[in-house]
Every structure is written in structure tokens, then in C-alpha cells.
N, C-alpha and C positions, 0 to 999 in steps of 0.2 A: 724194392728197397725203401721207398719213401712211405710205403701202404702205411693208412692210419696218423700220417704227420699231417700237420694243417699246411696250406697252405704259402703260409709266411708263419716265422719260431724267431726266436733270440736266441743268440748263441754268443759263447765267451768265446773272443779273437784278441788274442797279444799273442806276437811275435809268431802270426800262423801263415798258414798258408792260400795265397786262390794261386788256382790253375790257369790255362789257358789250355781247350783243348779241342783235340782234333779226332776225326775219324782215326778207329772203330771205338775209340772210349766217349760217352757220353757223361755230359754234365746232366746229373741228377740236383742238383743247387746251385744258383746265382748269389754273390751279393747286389741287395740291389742301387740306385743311385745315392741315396743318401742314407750308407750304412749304420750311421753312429746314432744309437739307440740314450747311452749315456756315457758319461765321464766324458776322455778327452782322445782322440784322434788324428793323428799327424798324416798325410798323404792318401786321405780318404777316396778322392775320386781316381785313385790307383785301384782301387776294386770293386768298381762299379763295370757289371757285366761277367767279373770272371766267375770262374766255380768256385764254389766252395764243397764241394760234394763230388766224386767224380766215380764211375764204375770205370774200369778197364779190362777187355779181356785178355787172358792169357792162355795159352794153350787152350786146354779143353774146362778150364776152370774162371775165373774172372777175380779180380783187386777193387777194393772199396779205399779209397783215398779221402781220408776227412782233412779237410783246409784248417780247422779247426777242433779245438779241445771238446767231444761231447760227452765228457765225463767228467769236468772239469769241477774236484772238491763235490762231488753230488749236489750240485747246486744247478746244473740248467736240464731240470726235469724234462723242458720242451724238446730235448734232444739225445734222451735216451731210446726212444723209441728207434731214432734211425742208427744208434749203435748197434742195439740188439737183432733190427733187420738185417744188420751186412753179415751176420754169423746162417742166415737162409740160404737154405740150398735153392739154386733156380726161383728167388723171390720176385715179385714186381719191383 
């Protein structure tokens, strides 16, 4: 799911989501301690550690859960790659 994404991306987050998550779905992305990249932030160390990325499976198929916008106005380039992953059959 993440094949080909660096390591650490920016991503546009208003009014989105992090998870908190438990077995059998895995967190494929953290935010991490000090998420706010630019502009302004209100209750930031509210998501430091959760997901922002999650796989879940379902039946005999699996759910991609984005915390956030990665299509957002075609503006966060660094985050198409993991939209276009969660449409892979059986991807890493």
C-alpha cells in the first residue's frame, strides 16, 4: 500500500481524521509528534501516535481508510501515490 512513498510526505489535514487502531487492521501511517508543518493548528498533540492511514480487513477482501484528504484540489502531489495504491489488488 505504501510501495514507492518516502518515508515521511505532507499531507492536507482540516477537519480529518486519525484513528486509533487495534488488531487485525494495521496502521500503515502515524502522525507524528509535532505534526504542524505550516499555518495554524489547534489541539495538535491530539495526534501524535494515531493513524492516519489504516488497512482493515474484511471478509475475504480488505478497507483502506485515509485520515486525510490525498486528493486534496490536486495539490499534495506527495500523496497520490498512496491513493492510487489502495485501488491494488493484494498490494504491499
Amino acid at each position: 500500500m505504501t510501495l514507492g512513498a518516502p518515508d515521511s510526505l505532507d499531507i492536507y489535514f482540516e477537519n480529518s481524521a486519525a484513528f486509533t487502531v487495534t488488531a487485525p487492521a494495521r496502521a500503515l501511517a502515524t502522525y507524528p509528534a509535532q505534526p504542524l508543518r505550516s499555518g495554524y493548528a489547534r489541539f495538535q498533540e491530539r495526534l501524535e501516535g494515531k493513524a492516519a492511514l489504516v488497512e482493515a480487513p474484511v471478509g475475504s477482501g480488505r478497507v483502506i481508510l485515509f485520515g486525510f484528504r490525498p486528493q486534496f484540489r490536486g495539490q499534495t502531489h506527495g500523496t497520490f501515490k498512496l491513493l492510487f495504491n489502495a485501488g491494488s489488488v493484494g498490494g504491499p
